[in-house]
C-alpha positions as CSV (number, residue, x, y, z in Angstrom):
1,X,-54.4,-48.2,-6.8
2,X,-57.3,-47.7,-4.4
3,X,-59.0,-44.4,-4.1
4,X,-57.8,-43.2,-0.1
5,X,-57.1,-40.1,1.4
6,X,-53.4,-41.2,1.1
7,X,-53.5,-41.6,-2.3
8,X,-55.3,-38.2,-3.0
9,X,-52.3,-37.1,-0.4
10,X,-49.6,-38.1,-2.5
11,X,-51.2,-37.0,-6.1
12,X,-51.3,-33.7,-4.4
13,X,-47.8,-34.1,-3.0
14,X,-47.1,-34.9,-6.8
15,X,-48.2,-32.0,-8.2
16,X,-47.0,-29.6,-5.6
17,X,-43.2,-31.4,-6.5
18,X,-43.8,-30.0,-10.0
19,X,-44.7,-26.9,-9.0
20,X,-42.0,-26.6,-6.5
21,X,-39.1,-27.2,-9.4
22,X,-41.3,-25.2,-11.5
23,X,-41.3,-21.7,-9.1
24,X,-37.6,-22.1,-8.5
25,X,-37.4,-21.4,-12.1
26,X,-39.9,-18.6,-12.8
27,X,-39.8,-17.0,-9.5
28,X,-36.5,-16.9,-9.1
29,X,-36.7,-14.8,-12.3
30,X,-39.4,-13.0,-11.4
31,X,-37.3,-12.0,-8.3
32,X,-35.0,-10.1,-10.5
33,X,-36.9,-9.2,-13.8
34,X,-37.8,-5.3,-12.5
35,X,-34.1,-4.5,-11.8
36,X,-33.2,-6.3,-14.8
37,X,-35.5,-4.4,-17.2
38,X,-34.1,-1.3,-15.2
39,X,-30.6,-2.2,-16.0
40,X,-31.8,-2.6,-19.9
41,X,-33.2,0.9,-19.5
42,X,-37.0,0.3,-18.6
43,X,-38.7,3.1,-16.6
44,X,-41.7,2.3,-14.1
45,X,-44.3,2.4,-15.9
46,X,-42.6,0.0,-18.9
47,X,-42.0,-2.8,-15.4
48,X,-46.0,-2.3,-14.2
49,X,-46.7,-2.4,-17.7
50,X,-44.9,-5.3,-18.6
51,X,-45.7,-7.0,-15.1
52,X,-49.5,-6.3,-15.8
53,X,-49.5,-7.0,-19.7
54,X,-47.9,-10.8,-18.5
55,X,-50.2,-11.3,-16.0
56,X,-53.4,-10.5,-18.7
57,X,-52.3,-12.8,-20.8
58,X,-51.8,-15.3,-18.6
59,X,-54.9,-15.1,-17.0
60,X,-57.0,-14.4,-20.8
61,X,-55.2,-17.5,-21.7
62,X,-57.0,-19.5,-18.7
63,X,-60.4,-18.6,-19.9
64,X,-59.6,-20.6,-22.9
65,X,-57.7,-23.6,-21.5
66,X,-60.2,-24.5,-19.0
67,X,-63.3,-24.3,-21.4
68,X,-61.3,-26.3,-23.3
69,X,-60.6,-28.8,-19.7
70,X,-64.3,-29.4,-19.6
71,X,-64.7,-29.8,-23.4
72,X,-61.7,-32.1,-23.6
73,X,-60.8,-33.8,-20.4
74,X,-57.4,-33.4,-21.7
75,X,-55.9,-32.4,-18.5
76,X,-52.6,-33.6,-18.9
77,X,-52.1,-32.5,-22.5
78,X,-53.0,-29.0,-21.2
79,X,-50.7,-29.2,-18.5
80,X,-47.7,-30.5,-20.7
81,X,-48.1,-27.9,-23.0
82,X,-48.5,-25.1,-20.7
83,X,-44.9,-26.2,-18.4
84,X,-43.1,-26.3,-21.3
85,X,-43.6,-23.2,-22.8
86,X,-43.6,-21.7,-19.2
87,X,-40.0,-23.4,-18.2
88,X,-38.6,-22.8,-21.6
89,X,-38.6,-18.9,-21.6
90,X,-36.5,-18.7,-18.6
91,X,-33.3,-19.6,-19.2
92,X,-34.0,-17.8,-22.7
93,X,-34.0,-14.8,-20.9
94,X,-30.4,-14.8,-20.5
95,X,-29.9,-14.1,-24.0
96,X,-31.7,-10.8,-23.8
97,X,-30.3,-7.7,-24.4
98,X,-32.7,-5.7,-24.9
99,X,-35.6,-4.8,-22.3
100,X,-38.4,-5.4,-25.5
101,X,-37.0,-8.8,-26.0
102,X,-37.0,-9.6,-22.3
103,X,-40.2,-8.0,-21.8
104,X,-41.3,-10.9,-24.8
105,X,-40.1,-13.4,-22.6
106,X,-41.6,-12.2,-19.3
107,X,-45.1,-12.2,-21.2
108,X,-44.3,-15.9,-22.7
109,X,-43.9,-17.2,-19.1
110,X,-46.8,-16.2,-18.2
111,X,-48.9,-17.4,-21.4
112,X,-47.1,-20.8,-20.3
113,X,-48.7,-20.5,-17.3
114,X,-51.8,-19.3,-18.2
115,X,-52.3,-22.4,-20.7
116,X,-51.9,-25.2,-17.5
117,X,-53.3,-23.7,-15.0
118,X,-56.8,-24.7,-14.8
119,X,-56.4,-28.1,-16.1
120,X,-53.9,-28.3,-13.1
121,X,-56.2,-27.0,-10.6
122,X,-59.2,-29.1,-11.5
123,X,-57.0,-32.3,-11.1
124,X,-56.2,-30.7,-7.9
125,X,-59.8,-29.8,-6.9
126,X,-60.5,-33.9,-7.7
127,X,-57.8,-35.4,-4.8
128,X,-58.8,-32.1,-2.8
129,X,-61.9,-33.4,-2.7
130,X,-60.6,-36.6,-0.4
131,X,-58.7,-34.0,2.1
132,X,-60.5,-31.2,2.4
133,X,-60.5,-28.4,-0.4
134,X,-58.5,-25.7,1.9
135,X,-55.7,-28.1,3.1
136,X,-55.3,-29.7,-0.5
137,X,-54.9,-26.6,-2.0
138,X,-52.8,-25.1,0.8
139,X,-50.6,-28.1,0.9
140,X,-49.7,-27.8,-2.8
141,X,-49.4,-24.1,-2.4
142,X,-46.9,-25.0,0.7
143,X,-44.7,-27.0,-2.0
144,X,-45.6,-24.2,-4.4
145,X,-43.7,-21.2,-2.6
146,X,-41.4,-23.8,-1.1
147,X,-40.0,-23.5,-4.4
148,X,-40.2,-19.8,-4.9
149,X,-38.5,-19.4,-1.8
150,X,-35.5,-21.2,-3.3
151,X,-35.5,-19.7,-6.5
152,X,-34.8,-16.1,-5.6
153,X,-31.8,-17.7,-3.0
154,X,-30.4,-19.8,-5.9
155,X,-30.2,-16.3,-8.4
156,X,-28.9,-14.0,-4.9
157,X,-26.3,-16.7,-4.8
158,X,-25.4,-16.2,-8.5
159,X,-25.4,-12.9,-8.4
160,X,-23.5,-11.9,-5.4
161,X,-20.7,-14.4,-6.8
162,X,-20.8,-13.2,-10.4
163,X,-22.9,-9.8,-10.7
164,X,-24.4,-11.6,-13.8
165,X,-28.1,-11.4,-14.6
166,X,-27.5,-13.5,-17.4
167,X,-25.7,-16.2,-15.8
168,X,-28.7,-16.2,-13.2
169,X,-31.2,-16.8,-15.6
170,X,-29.3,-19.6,-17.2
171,X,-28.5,-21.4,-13.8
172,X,-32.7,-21.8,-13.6
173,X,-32.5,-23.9,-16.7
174,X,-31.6,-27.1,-13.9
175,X,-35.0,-27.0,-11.7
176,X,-36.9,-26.2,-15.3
177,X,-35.4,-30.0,-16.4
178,X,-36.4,-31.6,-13.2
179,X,-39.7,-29.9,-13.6
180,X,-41.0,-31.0,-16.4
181,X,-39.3,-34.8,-15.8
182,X,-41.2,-35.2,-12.7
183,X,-44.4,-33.9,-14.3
184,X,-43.9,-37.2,-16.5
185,X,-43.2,-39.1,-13.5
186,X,-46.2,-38.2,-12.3
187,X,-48.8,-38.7,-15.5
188,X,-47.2,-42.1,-15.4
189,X,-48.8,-43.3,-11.5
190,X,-51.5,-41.0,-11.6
191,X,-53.2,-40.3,-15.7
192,X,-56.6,-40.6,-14.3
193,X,-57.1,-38.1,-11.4
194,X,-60.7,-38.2,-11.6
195,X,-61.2,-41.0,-9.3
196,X,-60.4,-38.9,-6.2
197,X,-63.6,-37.6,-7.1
198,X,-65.8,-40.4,-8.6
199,X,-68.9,-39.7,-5.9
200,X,-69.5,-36.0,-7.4
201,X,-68.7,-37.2,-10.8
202,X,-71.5,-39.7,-10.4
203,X,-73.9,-36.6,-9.6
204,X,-75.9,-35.3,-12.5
205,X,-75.1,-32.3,-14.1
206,X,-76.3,-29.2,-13.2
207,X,-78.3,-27.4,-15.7
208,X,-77.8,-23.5,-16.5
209,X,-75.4,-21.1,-15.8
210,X,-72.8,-20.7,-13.1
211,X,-74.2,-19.6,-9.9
212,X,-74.2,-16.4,-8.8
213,X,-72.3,-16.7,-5.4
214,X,-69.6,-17.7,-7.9
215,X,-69.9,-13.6,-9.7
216,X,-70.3,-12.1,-6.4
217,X,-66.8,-13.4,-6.0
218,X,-65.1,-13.3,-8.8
219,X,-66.0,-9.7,-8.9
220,X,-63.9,-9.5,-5.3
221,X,-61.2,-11.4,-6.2
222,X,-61.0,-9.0,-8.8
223,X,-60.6,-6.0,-6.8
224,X,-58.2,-8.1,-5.3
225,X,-56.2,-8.3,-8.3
226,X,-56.5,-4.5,-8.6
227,X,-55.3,-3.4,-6.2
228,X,-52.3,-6.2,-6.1
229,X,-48.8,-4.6,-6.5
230,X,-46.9,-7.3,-8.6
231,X,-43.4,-7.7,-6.9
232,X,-41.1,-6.0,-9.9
233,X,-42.3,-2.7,-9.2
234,X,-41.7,-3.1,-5.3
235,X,-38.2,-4.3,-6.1
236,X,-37.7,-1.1,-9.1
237,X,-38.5,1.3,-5.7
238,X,-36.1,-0.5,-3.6
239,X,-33.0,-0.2,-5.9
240,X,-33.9,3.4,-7.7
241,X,-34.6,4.7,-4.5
242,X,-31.6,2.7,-2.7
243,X,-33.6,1.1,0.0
244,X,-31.8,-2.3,-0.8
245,X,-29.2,-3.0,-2.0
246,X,-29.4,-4.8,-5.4
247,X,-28.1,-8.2,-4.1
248,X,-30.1,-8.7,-1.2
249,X,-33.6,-7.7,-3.3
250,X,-34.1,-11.3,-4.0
251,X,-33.7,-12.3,-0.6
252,X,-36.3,-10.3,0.5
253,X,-38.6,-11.9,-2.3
254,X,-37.2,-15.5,-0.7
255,X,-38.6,-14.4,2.9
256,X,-41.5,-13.4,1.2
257,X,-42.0,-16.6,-0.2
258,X,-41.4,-18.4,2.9
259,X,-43.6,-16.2,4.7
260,X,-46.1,-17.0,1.9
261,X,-45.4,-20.9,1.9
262,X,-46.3,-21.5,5.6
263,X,-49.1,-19.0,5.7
264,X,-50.8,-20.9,2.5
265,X,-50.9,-24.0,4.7
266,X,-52.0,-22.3,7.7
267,X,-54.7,-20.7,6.3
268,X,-55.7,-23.5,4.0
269,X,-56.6,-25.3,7.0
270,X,-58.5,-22.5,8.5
271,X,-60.5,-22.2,5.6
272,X,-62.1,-26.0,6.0
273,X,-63.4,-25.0,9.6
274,X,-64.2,-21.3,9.0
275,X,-64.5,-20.4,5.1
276,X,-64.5,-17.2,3.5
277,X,-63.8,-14.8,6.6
278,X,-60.0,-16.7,6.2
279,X,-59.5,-15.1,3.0
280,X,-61.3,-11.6,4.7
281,X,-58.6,-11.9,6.8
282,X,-56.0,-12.3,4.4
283,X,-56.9,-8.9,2.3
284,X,-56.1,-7.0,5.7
285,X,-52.6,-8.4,5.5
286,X,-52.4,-7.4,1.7
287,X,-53.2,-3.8,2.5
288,X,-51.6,-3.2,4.7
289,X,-48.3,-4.2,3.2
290,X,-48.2,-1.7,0.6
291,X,-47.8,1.6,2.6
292,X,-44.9,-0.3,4.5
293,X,-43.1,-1.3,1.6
294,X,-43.2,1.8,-0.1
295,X,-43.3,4.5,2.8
296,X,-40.7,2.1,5.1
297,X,-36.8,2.0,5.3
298,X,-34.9,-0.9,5.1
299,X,-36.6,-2.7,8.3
300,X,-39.8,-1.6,7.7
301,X,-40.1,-2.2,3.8
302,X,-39.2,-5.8,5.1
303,X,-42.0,-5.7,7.3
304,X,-44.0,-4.9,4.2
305,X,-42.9,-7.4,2.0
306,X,-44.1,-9.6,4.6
307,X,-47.0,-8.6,4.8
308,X,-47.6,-8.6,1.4
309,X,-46.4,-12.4,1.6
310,X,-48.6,-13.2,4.1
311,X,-52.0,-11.8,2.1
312,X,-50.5,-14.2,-1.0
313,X,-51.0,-16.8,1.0
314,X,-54.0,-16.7,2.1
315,X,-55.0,-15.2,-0.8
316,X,-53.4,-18.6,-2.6
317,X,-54.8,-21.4,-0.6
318,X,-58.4,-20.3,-0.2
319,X,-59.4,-18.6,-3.7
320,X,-59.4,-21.8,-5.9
321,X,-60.8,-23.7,-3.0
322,X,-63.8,-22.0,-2.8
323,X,-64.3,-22.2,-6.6
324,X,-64.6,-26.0,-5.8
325,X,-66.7,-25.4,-3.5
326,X,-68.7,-23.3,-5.2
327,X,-68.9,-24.8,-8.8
328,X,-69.7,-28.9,-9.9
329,X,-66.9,-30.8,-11.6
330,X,-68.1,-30.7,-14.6
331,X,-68.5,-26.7,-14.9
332,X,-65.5,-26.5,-12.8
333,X,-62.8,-25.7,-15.7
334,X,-64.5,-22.8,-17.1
335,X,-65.3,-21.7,-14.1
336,X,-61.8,-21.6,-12.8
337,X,-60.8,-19.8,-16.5
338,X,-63.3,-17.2,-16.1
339,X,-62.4,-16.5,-12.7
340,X,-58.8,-16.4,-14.3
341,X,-59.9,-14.1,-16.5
342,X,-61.7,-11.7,-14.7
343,X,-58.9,-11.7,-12.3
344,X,-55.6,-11.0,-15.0
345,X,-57.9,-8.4,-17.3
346,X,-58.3,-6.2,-13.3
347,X,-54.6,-6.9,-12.4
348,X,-53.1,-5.9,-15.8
349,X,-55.6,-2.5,-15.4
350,X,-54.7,-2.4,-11.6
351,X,-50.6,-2.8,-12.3
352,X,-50.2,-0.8,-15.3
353,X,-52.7,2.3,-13.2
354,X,-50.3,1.6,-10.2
355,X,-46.9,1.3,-12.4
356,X,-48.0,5.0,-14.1
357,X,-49.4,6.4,-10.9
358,X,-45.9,5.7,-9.0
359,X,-44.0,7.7,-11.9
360,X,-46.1,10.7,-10.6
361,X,-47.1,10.3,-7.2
362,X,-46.2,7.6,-5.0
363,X,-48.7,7.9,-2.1
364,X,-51.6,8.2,-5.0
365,X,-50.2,4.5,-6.2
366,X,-50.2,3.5,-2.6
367,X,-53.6,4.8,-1.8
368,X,-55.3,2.7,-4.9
369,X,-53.8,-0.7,-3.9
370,X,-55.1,-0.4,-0.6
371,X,-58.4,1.1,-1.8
372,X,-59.1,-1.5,-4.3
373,X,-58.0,-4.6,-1.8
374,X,-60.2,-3.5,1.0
375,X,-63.0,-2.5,-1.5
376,X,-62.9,-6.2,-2.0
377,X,-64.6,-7.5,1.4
378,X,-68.1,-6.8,0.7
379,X,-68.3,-8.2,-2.1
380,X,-66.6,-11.3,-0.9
381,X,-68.6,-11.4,2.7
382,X,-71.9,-10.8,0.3
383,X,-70.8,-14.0,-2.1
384,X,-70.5,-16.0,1.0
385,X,-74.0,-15.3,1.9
386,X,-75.4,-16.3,-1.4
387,X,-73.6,-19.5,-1.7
């Protein structure tokens, strides 16, 4: 199959299919996990705790799988291993009854994830390479919260018909199947994504260390990650504080991932033509939302939460494109785990200091994710200058 911008189009379109079967399942977990640790007698700062404690090792899991990209060129092993173990702890969650057990599971998710990601995004850096790294990696994040817009709908449906958690959880076990058959689709047409990339491959390797446009912005995007308010502690205040009502919480997450989906796509291609003041942009959005969504009533926590979705997305599309941008192929794996883990160690320390914050003061909680996310515009405005 020749190397083309078409081909790169559809190994993109490829991955973005896996992904898309793959948020259905965990998100539309996710959409429900802080009520459902509530129900199994959680408090707040057990779901920021949890949320953030996921999230670290996740990301900590990332440093290690993408050394271990660039070491191997196993990308597809990686990947295998990583959607399994990701997929798998879903539908296992309907088995919980206990909120240490489900907190377990949450974490395992995330590990799952942790372990594929930056094999994944370095194959995806490769064919972005052919299209342009902002609309390759908004166009897979399109498909991305294409799916995590359905998920959330899919478990709403389930629960407003049978006011089962459980049954929710077990229903995701369907898109998890057709995830990780199309994944094998996919290794089948495409086991050497490389090729999208063959020019820069051919480029010899660049001695030393990473450059340092590439700390300047990790150490933003870890701000970032600070001051991010993971969506289960959004959805605890809107049912313990009766803002929403319980079935309609993972609608809102739907819209948000909607909201999130086209935004990704939008921005992704705004980042080709204007770079780094996109993702600027983008942080306003993510400040802004928190203040809505925790100050607001019914209307205006929506308003919030789309906000917030609409930082995510830009957010999504434009931070692993720059890394590409900013990093050769052959350094790009560790480069993308570091970044990973820089960015889960500040969002487990950010969620857990916003999840025990909101137990005692709400507008101190508040005031730190917005603090932290502007805080973070410097340093990415200065990275852009170095680079």
């Amino acid at each position: 199959m020749p190397v083309s911008r078409q081909s790169a189009t559809r190994f993109i379109i490829a991955l973005g299919t896996i992904s898309l079967f793959s948020d259905v399942t965990y998100e539309g977990a996710r959409s429900v996990n802080g009520p459902f640790l509530a129900m199994l007698g959680a408090g707040a700062a057990v779901v920021g705790i949890v949320s953030g404690a996921g999230e670290l090792v996740g990301y900590l899991l990332r440093l290690f799988s993408g050394m271990a990209a660039d070491r191997t060129r196993a990308y597809w092993p990686l990947v295998i291993t990583g959607t399994i173990i990701n997929l798998v702890a879903v539908p296992l969650m309907a088995l919980a009854h206990h909120w240490v057990l489900a907190s377990a599971l949450i974490v395992l998710e995330r590990a799952g994830k942790g372990i594929r990601t930056p094999a994944r995004d370095v194959m995806l850096s490769q064919a972005a390479h052919a299209v342009g790294r902002g609309w390759g990696f908004g166009l897979h994040e399109f498909m991305d919260q294409t799916g995590a817009f359905v998920g959330p709908l899919v478990v709403a449906l389930v629960l407003h018909e049978a006011h089962q958690y459980s049954l929710g959880y077990a229903v995701l076990s369907i898109p998890a199947g057709l995830a990780i058959l199309t994944l094998f689709v996919a290794i089948r047409f495409y086991p050497n994504p490389a090729r999208f990339e063959e020019s820069a491959a051919k480029q010899p390797s660049q001695n030393g260390g990473l450059p340092r446009a590439f700390w300047m912005y990790v150490a933003g995007a870890g701000l970032l990650a600070a001051g991010f308010v993971d969506f289960p502690l959004i959805a605890f205040h809107f049912q313990t504080k009766s803002i929403v009502p319980p079935g309609q919480i993972p609608v809102f997450y739907a819209v948000a991932m909607g909201v999130e989906a086209l935004t990704a796509l939008g921005f992704g291609k705004l980042f080709d033509r204007v770079g780094t003041p996109t993702l600027a942009s983008g942080v306003l959005f993510s400040a802004a939302s928190s203040p809505l969504a925790f100050f607001g009533s019914y209307y205006v926590a929506l308003a919030g939460v789309v906000l917030w979705a609409a930082g995510m997305g830009a957010q999504q599309s434009t931070l692993r494109a720059k890394i590409a941008e900013l990093v050769p192929q052959e350094k790009r794996g560790s480069a993308y785990g570091i970044f990973n883990g820089v960015y889960g160690v500040l969002w487990f320390l950010g969620s857990s200091a916003i999840g025990i914050l909101y137990g005692r003061s709400l507008a101190a909680a508040v005031s730190f994710a917005v603090v932290a996310q502007l805080a973070a515009i410097p340093l990415l405005m200065m990275g852009r200058k170095l680079s």
